[in-house]
C-alpha positions in Angstrom: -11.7 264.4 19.1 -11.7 268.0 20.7 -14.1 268.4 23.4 -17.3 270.3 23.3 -16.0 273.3 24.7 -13.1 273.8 22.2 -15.8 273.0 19.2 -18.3 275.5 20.5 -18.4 278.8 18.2 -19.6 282.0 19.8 -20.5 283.3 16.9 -20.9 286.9 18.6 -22.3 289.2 15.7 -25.2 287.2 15.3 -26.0 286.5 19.1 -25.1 282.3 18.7 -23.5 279.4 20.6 -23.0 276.5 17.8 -21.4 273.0 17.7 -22.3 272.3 14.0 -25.6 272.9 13.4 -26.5 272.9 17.3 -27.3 275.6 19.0 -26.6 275.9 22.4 -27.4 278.7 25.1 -25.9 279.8 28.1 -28.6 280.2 31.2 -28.1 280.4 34.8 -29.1 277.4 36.5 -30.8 279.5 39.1 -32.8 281.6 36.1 -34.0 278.3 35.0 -34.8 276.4 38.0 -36.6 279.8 39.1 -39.3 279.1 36.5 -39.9 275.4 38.2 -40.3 277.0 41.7 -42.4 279.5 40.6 -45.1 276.9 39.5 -47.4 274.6 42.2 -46.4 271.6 43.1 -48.0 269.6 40.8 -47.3 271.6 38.0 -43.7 271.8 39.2 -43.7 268.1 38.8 -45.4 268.1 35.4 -43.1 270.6 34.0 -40.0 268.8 35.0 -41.0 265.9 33.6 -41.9 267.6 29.9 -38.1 269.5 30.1 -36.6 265.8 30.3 -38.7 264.6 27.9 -37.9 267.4 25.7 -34.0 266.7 26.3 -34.6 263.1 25.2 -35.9 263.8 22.2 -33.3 266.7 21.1 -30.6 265.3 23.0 -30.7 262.0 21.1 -30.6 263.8 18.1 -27.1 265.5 19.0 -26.0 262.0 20.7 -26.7 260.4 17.0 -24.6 263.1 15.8 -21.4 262.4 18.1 -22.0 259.0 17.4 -21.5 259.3 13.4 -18.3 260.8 14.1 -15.4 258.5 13.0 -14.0 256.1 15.4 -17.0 256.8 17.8 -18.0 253.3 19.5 -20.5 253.2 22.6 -18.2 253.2 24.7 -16.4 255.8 23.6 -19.8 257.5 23.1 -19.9 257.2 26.9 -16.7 259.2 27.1 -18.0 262.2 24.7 -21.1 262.6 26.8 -18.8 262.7 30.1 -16.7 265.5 28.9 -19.8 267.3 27.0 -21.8 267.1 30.1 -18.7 268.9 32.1 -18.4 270.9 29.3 -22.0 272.6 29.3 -21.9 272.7 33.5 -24.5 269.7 33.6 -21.7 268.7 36.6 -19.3 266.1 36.9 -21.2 262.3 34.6 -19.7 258.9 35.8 -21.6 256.4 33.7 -21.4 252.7 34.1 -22.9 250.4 31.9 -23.9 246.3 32.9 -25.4 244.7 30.5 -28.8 246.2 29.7 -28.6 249.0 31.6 -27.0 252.5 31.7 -25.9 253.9 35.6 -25.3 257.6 36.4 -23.6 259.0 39.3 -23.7 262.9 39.0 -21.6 265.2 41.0 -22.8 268.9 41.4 -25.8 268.4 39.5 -26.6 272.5 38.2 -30.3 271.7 38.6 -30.1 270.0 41.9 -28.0 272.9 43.2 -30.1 275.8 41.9 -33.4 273.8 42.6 -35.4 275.5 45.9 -34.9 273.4 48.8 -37.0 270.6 50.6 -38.7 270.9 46.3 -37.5 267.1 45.9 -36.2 265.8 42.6 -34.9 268.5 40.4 -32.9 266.6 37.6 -35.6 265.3 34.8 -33.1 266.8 32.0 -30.4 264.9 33.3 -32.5 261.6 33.2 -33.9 262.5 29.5 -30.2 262.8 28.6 -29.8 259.3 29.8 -32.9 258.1 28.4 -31.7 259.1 25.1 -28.0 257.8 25.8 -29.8 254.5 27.1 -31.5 254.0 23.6 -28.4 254.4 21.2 -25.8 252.4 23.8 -27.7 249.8 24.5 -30.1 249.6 21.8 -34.1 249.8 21.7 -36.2 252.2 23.5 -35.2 253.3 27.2 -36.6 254.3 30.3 -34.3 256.5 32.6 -35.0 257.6 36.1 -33.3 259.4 39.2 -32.8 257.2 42.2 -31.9 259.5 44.4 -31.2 263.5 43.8 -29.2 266.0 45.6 -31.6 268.6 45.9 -33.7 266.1 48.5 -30.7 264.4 50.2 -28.0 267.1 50.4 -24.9 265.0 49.7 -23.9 266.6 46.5 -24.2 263.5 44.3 -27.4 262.6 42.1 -28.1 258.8 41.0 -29.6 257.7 37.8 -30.5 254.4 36.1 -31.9 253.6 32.6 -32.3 250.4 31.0 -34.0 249.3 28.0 -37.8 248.5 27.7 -38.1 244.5 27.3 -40.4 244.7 24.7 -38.3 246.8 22.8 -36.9 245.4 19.9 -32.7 246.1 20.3 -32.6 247.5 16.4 -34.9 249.8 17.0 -33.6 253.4 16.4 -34.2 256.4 19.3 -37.6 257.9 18.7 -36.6 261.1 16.8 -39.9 262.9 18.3 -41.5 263.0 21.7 -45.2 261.0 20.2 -43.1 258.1 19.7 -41.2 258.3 23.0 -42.8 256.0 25.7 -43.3 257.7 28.9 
């Protein structure tokens, strides 16, 4: 299966990144986290949160994609979202999975680095990416979080965990909008 990079189009006369169907756009991660430290603190915090949320719901829609691909298990599901997270500059995925849960050791997280220092926790998108990953993987709804971020410690590497909610039922499909997300 060709990575994400080889299968995205720029489709230059019409002003388009696609894979598919999926539209993509290239941002600078300082451009973006800009917006975020432009806001108070609190609704710095509340913004964050919304983006991953918003990346849990879309992204699980392009992870149920890659996963109807032929030959596409869960773990090789885990590979794909590896090599698509290098792929868009989300920085260098390790994900482990134990049972019911989903661990993500992030190296050179874009958000992290571009995030304004001493902000704390910068990487909601990367946890709603795991959220959603989380659901499909290990089946049911999931809650994601970051246990520890670069932005706040300053050691490069960003920590992440998700695992499934226990009174989730495991056939239950990934919300495909946020009102049926948990928070």
């Amino acid at each position: 299966m060709p990575t994400l990079h080889e299968r995205l189009h720029f489709d230059t006369a019409d002003g388009q990144v696609l894979d598919g169907s999926r539209r993509y756009l290239l941002l600078r991660a300082d451009v973006l986290m800009g917006l975020f430290d432009e806001l108070p603190s609190g609704a710095r915090a509340e913004a964050l949160r919304a983006f991953g949320r918003s990346v849990a719901t879309r992204g699980a829609q392009s992870l149920r994609a890659y996963a109807a691909e032929p030959g596409v298990d869960a773990e090789a599901l885990l590979r794909v979202v590896e090599s698509a997270a290098a792929s868009l500059g989300w920085g260098r995925w390790r994900l482990a999975r134990d049972g019911g849960s989903l661990d993500l050791d992030v190296r050179n997280s874009p958000f992290a680095a571009a995030a304004a220092a001493g902000t704390g926790p910068a990487c909601d998108a990367i946890a709603g990416m795991l959220q959603a990953l989380a659901g499909l993987v290990l089946g049911g709804t999931a809650s994601a979080r970051e246990t520890a971020c670069a932005a706040s410690t300053g050691d490069g590497r960003c920590r992440f965990s998700a695992r499934i909610d226990p009174s989730s039922p495991a056939d239950r499909p990934v919300p495909a909008h946020p009102k049926e997300m948990k928070s």
